[in-house]
C-alpha positions as CSV (number, residue, x, y, z in Angstrom):
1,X,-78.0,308.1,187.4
2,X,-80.2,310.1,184.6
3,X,-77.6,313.0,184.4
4,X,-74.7,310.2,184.2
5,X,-76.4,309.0,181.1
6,X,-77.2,312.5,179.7
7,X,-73.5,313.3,180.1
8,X,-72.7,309.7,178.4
9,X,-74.8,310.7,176.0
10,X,-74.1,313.9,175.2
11,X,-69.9,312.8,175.0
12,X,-70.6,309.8,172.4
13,X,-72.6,312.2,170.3
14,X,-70.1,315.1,170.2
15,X,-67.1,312.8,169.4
16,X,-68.8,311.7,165.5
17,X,-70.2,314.8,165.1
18,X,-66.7,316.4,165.6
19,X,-65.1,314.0,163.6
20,X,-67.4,314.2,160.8
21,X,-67.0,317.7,160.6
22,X,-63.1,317.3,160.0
23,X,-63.1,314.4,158.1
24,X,-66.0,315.7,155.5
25,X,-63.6,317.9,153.9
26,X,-60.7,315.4,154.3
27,X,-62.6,313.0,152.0
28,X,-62.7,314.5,148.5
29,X,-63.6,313.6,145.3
30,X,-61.7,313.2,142.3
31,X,-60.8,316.1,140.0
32,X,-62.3,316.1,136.6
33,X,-58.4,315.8,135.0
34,X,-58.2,312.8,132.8
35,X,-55.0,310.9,132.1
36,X,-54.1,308.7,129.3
37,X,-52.4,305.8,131.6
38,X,-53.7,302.3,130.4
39,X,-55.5,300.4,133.2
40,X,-56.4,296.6,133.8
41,X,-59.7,296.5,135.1
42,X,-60.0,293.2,137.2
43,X,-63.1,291.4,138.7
44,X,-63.8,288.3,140.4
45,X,-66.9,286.7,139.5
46,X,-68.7,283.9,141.6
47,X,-72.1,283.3,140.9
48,X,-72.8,287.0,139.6
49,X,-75.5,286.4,136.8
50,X,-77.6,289.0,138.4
51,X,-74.9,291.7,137.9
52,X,-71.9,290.8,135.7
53,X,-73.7,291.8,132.7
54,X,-73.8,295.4,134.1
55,X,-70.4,294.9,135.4
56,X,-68.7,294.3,132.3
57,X,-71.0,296.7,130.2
58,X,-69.6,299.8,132.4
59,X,-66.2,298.9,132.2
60,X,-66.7,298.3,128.2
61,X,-68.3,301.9,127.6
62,X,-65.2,303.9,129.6
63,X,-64.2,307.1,127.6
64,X,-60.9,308.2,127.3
65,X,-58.5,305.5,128.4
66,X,-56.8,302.4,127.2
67,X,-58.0,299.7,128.9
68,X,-58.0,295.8,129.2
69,X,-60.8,293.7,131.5
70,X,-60.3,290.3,132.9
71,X,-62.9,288.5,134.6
72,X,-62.2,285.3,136.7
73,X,-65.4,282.8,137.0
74,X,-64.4,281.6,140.4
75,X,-66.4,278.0,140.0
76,X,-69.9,279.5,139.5
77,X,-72.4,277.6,139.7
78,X,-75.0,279.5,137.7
79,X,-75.0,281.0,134.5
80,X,-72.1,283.7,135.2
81,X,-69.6,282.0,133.1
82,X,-72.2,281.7,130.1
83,X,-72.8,285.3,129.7
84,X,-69.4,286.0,130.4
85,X,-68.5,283.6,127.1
86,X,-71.2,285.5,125.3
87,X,-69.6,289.0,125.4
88,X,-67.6,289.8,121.9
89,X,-65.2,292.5,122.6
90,X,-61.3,291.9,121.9
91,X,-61.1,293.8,125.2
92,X,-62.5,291.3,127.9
93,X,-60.6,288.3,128.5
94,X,-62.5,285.6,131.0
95,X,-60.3,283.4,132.8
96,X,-61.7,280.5,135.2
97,X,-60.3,280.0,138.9
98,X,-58.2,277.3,139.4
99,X,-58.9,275.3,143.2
100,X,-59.0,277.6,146.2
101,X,-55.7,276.8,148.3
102,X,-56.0,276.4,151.7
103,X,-55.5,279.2,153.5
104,X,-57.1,281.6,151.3
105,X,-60.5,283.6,151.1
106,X,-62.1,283.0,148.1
107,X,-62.0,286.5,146.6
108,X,-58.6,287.3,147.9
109,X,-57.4,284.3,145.9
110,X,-59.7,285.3,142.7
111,X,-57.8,289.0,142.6
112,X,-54.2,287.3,143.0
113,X,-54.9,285.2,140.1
114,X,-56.0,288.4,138.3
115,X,-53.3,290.4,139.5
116,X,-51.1,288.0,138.0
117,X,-52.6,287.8,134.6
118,X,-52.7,291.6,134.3
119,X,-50.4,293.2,131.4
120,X,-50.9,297.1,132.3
121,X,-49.3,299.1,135.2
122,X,-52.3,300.5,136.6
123,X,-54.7,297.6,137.9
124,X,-58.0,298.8,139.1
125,X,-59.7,296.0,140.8
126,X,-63.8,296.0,141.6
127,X,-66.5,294.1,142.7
128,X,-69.0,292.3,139.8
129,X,-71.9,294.6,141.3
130,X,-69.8,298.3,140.6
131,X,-70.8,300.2,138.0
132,X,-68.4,302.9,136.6
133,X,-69.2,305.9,135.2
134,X,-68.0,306.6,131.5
135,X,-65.1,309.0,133.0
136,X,-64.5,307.2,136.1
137,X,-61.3,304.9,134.9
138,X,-59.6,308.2,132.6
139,X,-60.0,309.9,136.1
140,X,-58.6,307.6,138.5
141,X,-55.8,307.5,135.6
142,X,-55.2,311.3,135.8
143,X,-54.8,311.1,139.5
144,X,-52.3,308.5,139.6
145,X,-50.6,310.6,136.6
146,X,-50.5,314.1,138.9
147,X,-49.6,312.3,142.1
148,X,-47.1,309.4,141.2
149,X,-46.2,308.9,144.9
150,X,-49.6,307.5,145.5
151,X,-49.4,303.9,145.1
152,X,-53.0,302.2,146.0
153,X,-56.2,304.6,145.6
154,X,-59.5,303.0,147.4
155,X,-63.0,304.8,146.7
156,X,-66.1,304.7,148.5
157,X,-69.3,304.0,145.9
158,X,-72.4,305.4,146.0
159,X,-74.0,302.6,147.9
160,X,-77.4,301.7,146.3
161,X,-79.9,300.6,148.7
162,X,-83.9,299.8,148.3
163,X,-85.0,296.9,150.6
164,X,-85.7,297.5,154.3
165,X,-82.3,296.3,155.9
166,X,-79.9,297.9,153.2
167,X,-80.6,301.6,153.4
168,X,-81.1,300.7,157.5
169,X,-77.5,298.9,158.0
170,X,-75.3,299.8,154.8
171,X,-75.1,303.8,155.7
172,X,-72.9,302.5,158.2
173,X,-69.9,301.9,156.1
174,X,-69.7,305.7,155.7
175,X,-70.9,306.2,159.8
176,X,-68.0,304.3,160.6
177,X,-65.5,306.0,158.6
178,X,-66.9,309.5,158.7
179,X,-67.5,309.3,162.3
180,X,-64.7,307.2,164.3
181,X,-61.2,307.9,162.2
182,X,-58.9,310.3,162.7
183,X,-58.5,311.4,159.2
184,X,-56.8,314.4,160.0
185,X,-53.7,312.9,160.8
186,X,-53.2,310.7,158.0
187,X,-50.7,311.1,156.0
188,X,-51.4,308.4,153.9
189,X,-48.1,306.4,155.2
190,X,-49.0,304.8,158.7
191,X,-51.0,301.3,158.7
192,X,-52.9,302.1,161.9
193,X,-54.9,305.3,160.0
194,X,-55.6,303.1,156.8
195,X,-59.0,303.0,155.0
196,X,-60.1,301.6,152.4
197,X,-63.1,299.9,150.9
198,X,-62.6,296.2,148.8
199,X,-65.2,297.6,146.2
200,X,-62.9,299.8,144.3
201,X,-59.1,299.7,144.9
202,X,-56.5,300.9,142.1
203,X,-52.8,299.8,142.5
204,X,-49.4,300.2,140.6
205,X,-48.5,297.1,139.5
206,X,-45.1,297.5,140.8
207,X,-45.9,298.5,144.1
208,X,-48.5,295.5,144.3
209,X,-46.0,293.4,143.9
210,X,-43.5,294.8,146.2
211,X,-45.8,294.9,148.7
212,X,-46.7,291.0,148.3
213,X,-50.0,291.9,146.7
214,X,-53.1,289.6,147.7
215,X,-51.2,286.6,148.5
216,X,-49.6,288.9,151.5
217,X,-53.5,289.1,152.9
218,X,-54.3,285.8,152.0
219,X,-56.7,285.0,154.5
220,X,-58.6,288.4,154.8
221,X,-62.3,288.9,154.9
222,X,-61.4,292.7,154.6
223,X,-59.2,292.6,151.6
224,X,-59.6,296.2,151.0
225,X,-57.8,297.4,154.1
226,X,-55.9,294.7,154.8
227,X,-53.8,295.5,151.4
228,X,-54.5,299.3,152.2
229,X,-52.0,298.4,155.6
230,X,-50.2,296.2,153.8
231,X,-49.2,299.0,151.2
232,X,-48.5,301.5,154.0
233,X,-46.6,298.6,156.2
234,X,-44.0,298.6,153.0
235,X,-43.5,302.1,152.7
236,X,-45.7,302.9,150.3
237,X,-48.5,305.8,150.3
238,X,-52.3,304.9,150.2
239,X,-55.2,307.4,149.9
240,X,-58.8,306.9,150.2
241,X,-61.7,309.1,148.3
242,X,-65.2,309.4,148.1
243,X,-66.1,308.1,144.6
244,X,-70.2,308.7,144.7
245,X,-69.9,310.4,141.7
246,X,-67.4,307.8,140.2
247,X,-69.1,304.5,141.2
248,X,-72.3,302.7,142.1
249,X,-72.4,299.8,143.9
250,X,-75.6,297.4,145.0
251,X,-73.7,295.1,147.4
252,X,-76.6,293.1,148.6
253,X,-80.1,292.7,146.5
254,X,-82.2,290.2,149.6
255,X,-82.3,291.2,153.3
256,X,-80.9,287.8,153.9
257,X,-78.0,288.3,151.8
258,X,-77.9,291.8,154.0
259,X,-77.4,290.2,156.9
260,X,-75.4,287.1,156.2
261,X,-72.9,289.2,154.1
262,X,-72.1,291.5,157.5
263,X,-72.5,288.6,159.4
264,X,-69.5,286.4,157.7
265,X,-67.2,290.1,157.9
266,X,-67.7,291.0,161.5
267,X,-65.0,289.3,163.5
268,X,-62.7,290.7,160.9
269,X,-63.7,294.5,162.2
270,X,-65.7,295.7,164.9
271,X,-67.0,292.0,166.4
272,X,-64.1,291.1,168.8
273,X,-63.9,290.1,172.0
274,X,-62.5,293.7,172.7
275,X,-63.6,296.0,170.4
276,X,-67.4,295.1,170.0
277,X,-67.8,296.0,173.7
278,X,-66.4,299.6,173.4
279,X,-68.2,300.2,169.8
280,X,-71.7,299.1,171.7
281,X,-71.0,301.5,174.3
282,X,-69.8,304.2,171.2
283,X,-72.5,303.9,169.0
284,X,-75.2,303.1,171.7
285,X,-74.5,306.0,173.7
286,X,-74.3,308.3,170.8
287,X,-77.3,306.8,168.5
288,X,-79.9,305.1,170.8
289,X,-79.4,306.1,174.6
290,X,-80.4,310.2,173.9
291,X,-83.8,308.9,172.1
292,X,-84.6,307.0,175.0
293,X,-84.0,309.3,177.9
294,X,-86.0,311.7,179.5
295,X,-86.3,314.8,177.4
296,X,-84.1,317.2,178.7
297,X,-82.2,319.9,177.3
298,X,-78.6,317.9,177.1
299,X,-80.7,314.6,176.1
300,X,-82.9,316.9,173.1
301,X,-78.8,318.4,172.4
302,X,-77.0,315.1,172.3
303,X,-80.1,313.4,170.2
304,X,-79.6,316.8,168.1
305,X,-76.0,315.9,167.2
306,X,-76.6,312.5,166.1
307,X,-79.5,313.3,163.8
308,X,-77.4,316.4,162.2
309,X,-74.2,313.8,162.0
310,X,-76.1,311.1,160.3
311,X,-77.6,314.0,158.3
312,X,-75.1,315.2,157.0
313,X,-73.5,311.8,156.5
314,X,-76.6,311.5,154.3
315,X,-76.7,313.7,152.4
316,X,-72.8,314.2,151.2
317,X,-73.6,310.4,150.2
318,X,-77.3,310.1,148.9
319,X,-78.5,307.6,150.9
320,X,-82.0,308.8,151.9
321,X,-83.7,310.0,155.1
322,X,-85.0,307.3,156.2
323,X,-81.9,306.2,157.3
324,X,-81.3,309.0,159.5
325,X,-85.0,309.0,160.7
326,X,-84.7,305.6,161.9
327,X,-80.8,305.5,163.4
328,X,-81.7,304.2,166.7
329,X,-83.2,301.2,165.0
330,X,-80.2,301.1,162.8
331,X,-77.8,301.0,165.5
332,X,-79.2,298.4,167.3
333,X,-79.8,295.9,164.8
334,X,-76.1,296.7,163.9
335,X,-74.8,295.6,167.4
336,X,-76.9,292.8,167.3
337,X,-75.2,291.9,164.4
338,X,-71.9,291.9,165.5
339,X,-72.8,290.0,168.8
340,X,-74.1,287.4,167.1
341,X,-71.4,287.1,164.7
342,X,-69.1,287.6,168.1
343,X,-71.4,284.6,170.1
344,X,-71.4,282.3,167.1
345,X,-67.4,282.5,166.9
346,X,-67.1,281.1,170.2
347,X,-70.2,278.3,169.1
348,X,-67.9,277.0,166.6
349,X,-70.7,278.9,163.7
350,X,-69.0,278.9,160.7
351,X,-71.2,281.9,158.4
352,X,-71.4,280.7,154.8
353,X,-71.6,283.0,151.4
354,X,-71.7,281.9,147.8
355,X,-71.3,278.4,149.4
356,X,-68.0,278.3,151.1
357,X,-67.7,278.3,154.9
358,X,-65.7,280.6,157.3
359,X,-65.1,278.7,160.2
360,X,-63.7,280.5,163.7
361,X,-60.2,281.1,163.5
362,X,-59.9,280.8,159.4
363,X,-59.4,284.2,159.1
């Protein structure tokens, strides 16, 4: 039975680290080129006085580019819309959300309504708690500039992370994408090899709109890559990049919010009736089973494997050591994660964030 699990083992550690490999030099970043392409830079708002301030104040001091920001107060009720009202730059525009519709996620429905109000042809929509760097929007311009087939351009952040739970359970974003898809066949074209991350996501108008835009994934938790798919479902190309040296992003500031926040997305991705049970067996095998077993040489290799995966992982993307360190910990609080969020789905638990519910089912 031991060597059964030391051969588990040791085959869930080799497929990441293999992967990783590949996809490492698969995910680039951006060239230093700079275009001139104007840009609407979008972001819904709802209850983001801790962070729109910083938000806005990025976007504002962006070198190199014409630009225009809109910022939809989606029904805050703190003191978002007041600072918002108290920014003077001819540059900012601040609209308010009208109702949410049935049938739509709150932030899906914020960036339609931005999408709609947007004048330019590039539209670079981000979350209220991204901060750009000064060249980051006259670089995603120069892209789109050299490579007009690309259509919709999603980058990865530099995810910040300084309470317990954050730099344990956020590293996973890039785990997961790093470690699991098959990057090396993308071509950028089929929907079943999309990526993309919801924090950072630049469109062409046109193509937005062909595509059906966010009314099209009107009901997705996952906004990011649902429109990532969608884009690619209507023939148009999407690319993903890592943008750590283009973007910062502190999704969650409480452990609470931590967990709540991946609670309310898991049945959208790995926490489904099928799927959770292969990714426990995946990451369990691969990140918890070799530290538990009997040291022997293929146990001490496959353990080796994981520790230089999420090494690596680690380093490419600054996120600290103790995250690698403490992986096995990681990993399981991650699975228990998604089985409660898989349990509670089948309670009738409906996870709440910024005070809306997301019943079973809604999504």
């Amino acid at each position: 039975m031991t060597r059964k699990l030391e051969k588990l083992a040791f085959g869930a550690a080799l497929l990441p680290f293999v992967m990783t490999l590949l996809n490492l030099g698969r995910l680039r970043r951006l060239p230093d080129a700079s275009g001139h392409g104007a840009i609407s830079v979008l972001i819904p708002a709802r209850d983001e006085e801790e962070t729109i301030q910083g938000a806005i104040d990025t976007v504002l001091a962006s070198q190199g580019v014409e630009l225009e920001l809109i910022v939809l107060d989606d029904h805050s009720s703190d003191r978002t819309l007041e600072i918002l009202r108290a920014c003077d730059d001819p540059r900012l525009r601040v609209l308010q959300a009208p109702d949410l519709p049935e049938g739509w996620c709150g932030k899906t429905h914020a960036c339609a309504v931005l999408g709609e109000a947007a004048r330019y042809g590039l539209m670079l929509f981000i979350d209220a708690d991204v901060r750009l760097q000064p060249d980051a929007l006259a670089r995603l311009s120069g892209l789109m500039a050299e490579q007009p087939d690309v259509s919709f351009l999603s980058g990865v952040p530099r995810q910040v992370t300084r309470t317990f739970l954050e730099w344990l359970l956020l590293p996973f974003i890039h785990v997961l994408l790093l470690g699991y898809l098959p990057m090396v066949f993308d071509t950028g074209r089929k929907p079943a090899f999309a990526a993309a991350c919801g924090q950072l996501v630049l469109v062409r108008r046109r193509a937005y709109q062909a595509s059906g835009g966010h009314a099209a994934v009107r009901n997705r938790l996952h906004d990011g890559l649902a429109l990532a798919r969608q884009f690619r479902r209507h023939g148009f190309r999407a690319m993903l990049f890592d943008a750590t040296d283009l973007a910062s992003c502190r999704m969650y500031r409480r452990g609470a919010d931590v967990w709540n926040g991946l609670l309310k997305n898991a049945t959208e991705g790995m926490a489904t009736p099928r799927g959770l049970p292969v990714w426990s067996v995946l990451l369990g095998a691969a990140q918890i089973l070799p530290f538990v077993l009997p040291a022997t040489p293929v146990s001490r290799l496959a353990a080796g494997m994981t520790l230089l995966t999420r090494g690596l992982i680690s380093y490419r993307f600054r996120q600290g050591w103790g995250t690698v360190v403490l992986a096995p910990l990681g990993t399981a609080l991650l699975l228990l994660l998604q089985w409660q969020a898989l349990i509670g789905r089948y309670l009738g638990y409906a996870p709440r964030w910024r005070g809306r519910s997301y019943p079973p089912g809604s999504v």
